[in-house]
C-alpha positions, 0 to 999 in steps of 0.5 A: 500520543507519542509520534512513533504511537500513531504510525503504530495505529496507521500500520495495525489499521492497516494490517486489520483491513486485509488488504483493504484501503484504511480511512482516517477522518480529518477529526482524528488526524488533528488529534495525532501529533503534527510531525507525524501527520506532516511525515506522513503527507509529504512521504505520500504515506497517506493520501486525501480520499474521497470526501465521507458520505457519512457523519456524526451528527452534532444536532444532539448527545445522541451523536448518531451516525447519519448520512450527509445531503447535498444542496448545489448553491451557485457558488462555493461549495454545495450546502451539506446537512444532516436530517434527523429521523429519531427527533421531532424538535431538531429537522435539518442539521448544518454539517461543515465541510471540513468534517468529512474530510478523509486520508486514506493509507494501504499496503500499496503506500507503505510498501512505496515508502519501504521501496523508497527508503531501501533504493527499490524498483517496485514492481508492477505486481501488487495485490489488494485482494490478496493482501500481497505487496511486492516491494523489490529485489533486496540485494546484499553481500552474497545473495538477493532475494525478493522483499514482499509485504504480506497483511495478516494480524500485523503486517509482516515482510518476508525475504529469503524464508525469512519473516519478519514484523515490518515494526521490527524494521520499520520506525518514525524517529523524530520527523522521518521516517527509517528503516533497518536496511542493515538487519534486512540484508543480513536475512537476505545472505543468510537465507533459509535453506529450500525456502523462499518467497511464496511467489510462483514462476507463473507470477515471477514470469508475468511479474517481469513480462510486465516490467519489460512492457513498462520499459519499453512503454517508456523508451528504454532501449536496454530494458532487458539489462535494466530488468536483469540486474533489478533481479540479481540475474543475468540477461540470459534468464530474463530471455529464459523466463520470457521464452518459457511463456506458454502460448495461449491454447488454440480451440479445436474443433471436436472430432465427429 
């Protein structure tokens, strides 16, 4: 397998989650190539899960997929074995610790990376369920619009009306990772007339009331400035948009 050939992988199983967390066992991370995984690590591209409650079992050819007990020993790690309910000659069977490791990887970690990689302020606005990761607002020469990762049959990203597969801009080269900021920011000035991201007011306006509390939360005293500029608009209309808040509906009482 080639290095670009498993960050090919980790993207379609991603894509094939829709939205949901995808696992690699510690078994088959070892068979990808070492540089990539590396990458992938140290980029936070992939992370360690939680330990699986499952695992093949090794006590035969069969190579059943069975569940994994655990006995406390008063030091170390507890003592993790497989029992075999197909066989009468195999009973209990020693499961190494090691093989149920897991890294996990979502559209959360990428679009971090992409964020990364383009000199982005992410937003607090990110869906698993959904499928919908906002990445941030992508400036270019005329124009800025926002840039969102989406989870379909492959994962795609969208910007200006335009959509584009995230492999078409996003690749591995040697030890690093790249991405074509050039090719992005050219669909950012030429947006699509009477298009643009699927995002409604309602969740632009929350989007930034959530920003402006998280500025806030951390001391920044021109957060309205910071906000602004973050999405290419003037302070004006971050007030604008914050003011346009409805208030929530007070109950009223029947009329007898």
């Amino acid at each position: 397998m080639k290095p670009e050939d498993a960050f090919i992988e980790l993207l379609d199983r991603v894509a094939a989650m829709q939205g949901a967390t995808a696992l690699i066992n510690a078994d088959e991370l070892a068979q990808w190539p070492r540089e990539t995984v590396t990458a992938m690590k140290s980029q936070k591209l992939i992370t360690r899960a939680r330990p699986a409650s499952s695992a093949v079992c090794p006590g035969c050819e069969e190579e059943c997929v069975m569940p994994v007990h655990a006995i406390p020993v008063s030091s170390g790690d507890p003592a993790l074995f497989i029992v075999c309910d197909k066989r009468d000659d195999i009973g209990r069977i020693s499961v190494p610790t090691a093989s149920l490791e897991q890294w996990q990887a979502s559209g959360d970690s990428i679009a971090e990376l992409l964020a990364g990689l383009l000199g982005l302020q992410r937003s607090n606005l990110g869906s698993s369920t959904t499928g919908r990761w906002e990445i941030g607002v992508l400036r270019g020469a005329k124009h800025a619009s926002h840039l969102v990762l989406f989870s379909g049959h492959m994962l795609t990203l969208t910007l200006a009306g335009h959509s584009i597969a995230l492999t078409e801009v996003l690749a591995f080269d040697r030890d690093t990772f790249m991405v074509d900021k050039r090719r992005l920011t050219r669909l950012v000035d030429q947006p699509v007339a009477g298009a643009g991201d699927i995002e409604s007011s309602e969740q632009r306006r929350e989007r930034i009331r959530k920003r402006v509390d998280e500025l806030k939360a951390k001391g920044v005293k021109a957060f309205l400035k910071t906000v602004a500029e973050e999405e290419g608009v003037g302070i004006s209309r971050i007030k604008q948009l914050l003011q346009d808040e409805k208030p929530a509906s007070k109950s009223k009482h029947p009329r007898w």
